[in-house]
C-alpha positions, 0 to 999 in steps of 0.5 A: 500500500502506498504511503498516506498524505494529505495531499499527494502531489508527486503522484498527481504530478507522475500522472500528468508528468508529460504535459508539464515537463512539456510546458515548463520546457516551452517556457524555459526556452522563451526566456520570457519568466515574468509576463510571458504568453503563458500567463495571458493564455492562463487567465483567458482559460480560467475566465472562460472556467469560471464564466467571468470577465476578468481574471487577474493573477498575482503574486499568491492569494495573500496578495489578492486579498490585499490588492482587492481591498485596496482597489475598493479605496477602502480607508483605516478604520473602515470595518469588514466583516469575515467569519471568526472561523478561517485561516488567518490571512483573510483578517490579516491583509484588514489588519495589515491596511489597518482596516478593522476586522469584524468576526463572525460565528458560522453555521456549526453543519457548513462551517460557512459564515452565519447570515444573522451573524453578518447583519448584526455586525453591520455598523456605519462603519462596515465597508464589505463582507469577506464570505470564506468558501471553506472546504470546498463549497461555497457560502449562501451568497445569495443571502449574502448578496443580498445583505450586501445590496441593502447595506450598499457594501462590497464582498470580496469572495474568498475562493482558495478552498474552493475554486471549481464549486458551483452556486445556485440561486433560488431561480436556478441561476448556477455561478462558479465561486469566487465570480458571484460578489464584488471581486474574488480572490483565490491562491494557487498554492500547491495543496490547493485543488488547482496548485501550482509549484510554487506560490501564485494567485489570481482575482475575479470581477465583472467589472471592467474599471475594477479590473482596470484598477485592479491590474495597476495595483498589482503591477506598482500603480502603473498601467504605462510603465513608469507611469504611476497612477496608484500606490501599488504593489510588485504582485505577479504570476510568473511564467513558469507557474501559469503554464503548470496552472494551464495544465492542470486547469485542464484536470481541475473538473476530473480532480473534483471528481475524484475527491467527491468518490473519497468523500462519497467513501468516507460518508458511506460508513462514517454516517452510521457512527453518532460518534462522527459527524460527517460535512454537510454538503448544503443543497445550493451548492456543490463540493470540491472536497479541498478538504474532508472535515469530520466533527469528532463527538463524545471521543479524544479527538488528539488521542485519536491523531496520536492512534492515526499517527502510528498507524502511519495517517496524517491528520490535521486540524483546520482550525486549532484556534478561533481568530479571535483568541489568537495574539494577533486579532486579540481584540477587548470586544470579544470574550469566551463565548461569543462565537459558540460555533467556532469554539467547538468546531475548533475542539472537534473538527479533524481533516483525514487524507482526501487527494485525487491518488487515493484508492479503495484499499488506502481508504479502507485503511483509514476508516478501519482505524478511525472506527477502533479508536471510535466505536471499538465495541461496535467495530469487534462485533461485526 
């Protein structure tokens, strides 16, 4: 049997080794690293992916974050609100252009950011929502669109884990991720359904002058060189790593297929386990499975890493900490209890292996040992 990984990237690239050894060749004989036709072809394939006018790259999806703030001449002090429940690069580029971060709690079934939560958070001061797609399927935004339309406010779609999902709205209109609200933003870092080798992101919008001002950010305020019209940023997509994208742009459907078997697999045994609660998949929306996160009740969840661990099965936990206690985004607003959700997934959610390599035998594996560390007495008498 194979060995286990979160992600296996070398037996994805051995798949697909050809078609990338022939794309970064190309570019290594261009010489044309930074710029190049790859790039240019890259983003016109994603808008055509994702159905959307612009897509921007950049640097990475730190970057995009960042640059789509600054793009929307949003002020210090002005508020925008995220989920509490994230990795912290969504608050950190707030808290970097010294905009103030408004956390929310979640919806504890979805992990998606909770729309009651968004509305009470509202205040003269609040400029944008920021909806996380965690996991891998998108947030309600057609409740979230429209609390944005009635408080005349931008959202900024955070689509790193879920790039490829699919919304649908109540009159069964059907958009990618990412493509819905003012702008989206999304990295192309490895792990991440499509990945590149090496750091990269990109934004999405439908507005013509936003992408306009978007591109002279990202590239030093100038839309002409020497000619700077912004305060900007050096944020670029290099050549090498377009061309890999490119590649796997083509493989991003079929990636999503095969991580929707492992997850269908896992959930065909986990579900009959009180013990265990398997990802909702909420019925607007499909699921890309960047990660498979269970909630683990009424047992040790670090007692049952350490089991997996020697069993040769990583884990990790997405995420240990809610934001709001972390050193960083301390803040005397928020106290123990006031993001109930988020406190307790944080003590239960635990993400097993889920990749596109992944095979009968190696899930077996995992779903045995989970349930003799889980449900031994049950496990024994079958």
């Amino acid at each position: 049997m194979n060995k286990f990984h979160m992600v296996d990237l070398h037996g994805q690239y051995h798949k697909i080794k050809e078609e990338v050894d022939t794309a970064v060749a190309g570019v290594l004989e261009s010489c044309q690293f930074i710029n190049g036709p790859e790039v240019k072809l890259f983003q016109q394939e994603l808008e055509q992916y994702l159905g959307v006018k612009h897509v921007i790259p950049c640097g990475n999806g730190t970057d995009a974050l960042q640059i789509a703030m600054m793009a929307l001449n949003f002020k210090p002090g002005d508020e925008v609100i995220t989920a509490d429940f994230t990795y912290a690069a969504t608050a950190e580029v707030i808290g970097l252009l010294k905009l103030k971060p408004v956390l929310v709690d979640v919806y504890k079934d979805n992990f998606s950011i909770n729309l009651n939560a968004i509305e009470a958070a509202i205040t003269p001061k609040t400029v944008a929502i920021v909806p996380v797609h965690l996991f891998g399927q998108c947030v309600d935004m057609e409740g979230v669109m429209d609390i944005a339309k009635r408080h005349n406010l931008a959202v900024i779609e955070d689509v790193a884990q879920a790039i490829g999902a699919e919304y649908t709205f109540s009159d069964s209109t059907v958009m990618k991720a990412g493509t819905i609200g003012t702008i989206g933003c999304t990295s192309f870092f490895p792990s991440k359904n499509l990945g590149a080798y090496g750091d990269g992101g990109a934004l999405f919008t439908n507005d013509d002058e936003l992408a306009k001002k978007i591109r002279m950010i990202g590239n030093h305020g100038q839309s002409v060189q020497y000619y700077h019209d912004e305060i900007g940023v050096n944020s670029r997509l290099d050549s090498i790593q377009a061309a890999i994208l490119r590649v796997k742009l083509r493989h991003l459907n079929e990636y999503a297929v095969a991580r929707q078997k492992v997850a269908a697999y896992y959930d065909r045994t986990f579900k009959e386990y009180t013990s265990i609660i398997t990802p909702e998949v909420s019925n607007y929306s499909t699921h890309v499975y960047h990660q498979y996160t269970l909630q683990i009740l009424d047992v040790d969840r670090d007692e049952l890493r350490k089991h997996l661990a020697a069993k040769g099965i990583p884990t990790m936990i997405y995420y240990p900490l809610p934001l709001h206690v972390q050193k960083a985004y301390l803040d005397p607003r928020y106290k123990d209890g006031d993001f109930p959700v988020t406190e307790q997934l944080c003590k239960t959610v635990l993400s097993l292996p889920i990749h596109t390599e992944m095979d009968e035998e190696q899930l077996d594996y995992i779903i045995h040992a989970v349930l003799e560390f889980v449900q031994p007495k049950i496990l024994n008498t079958n």
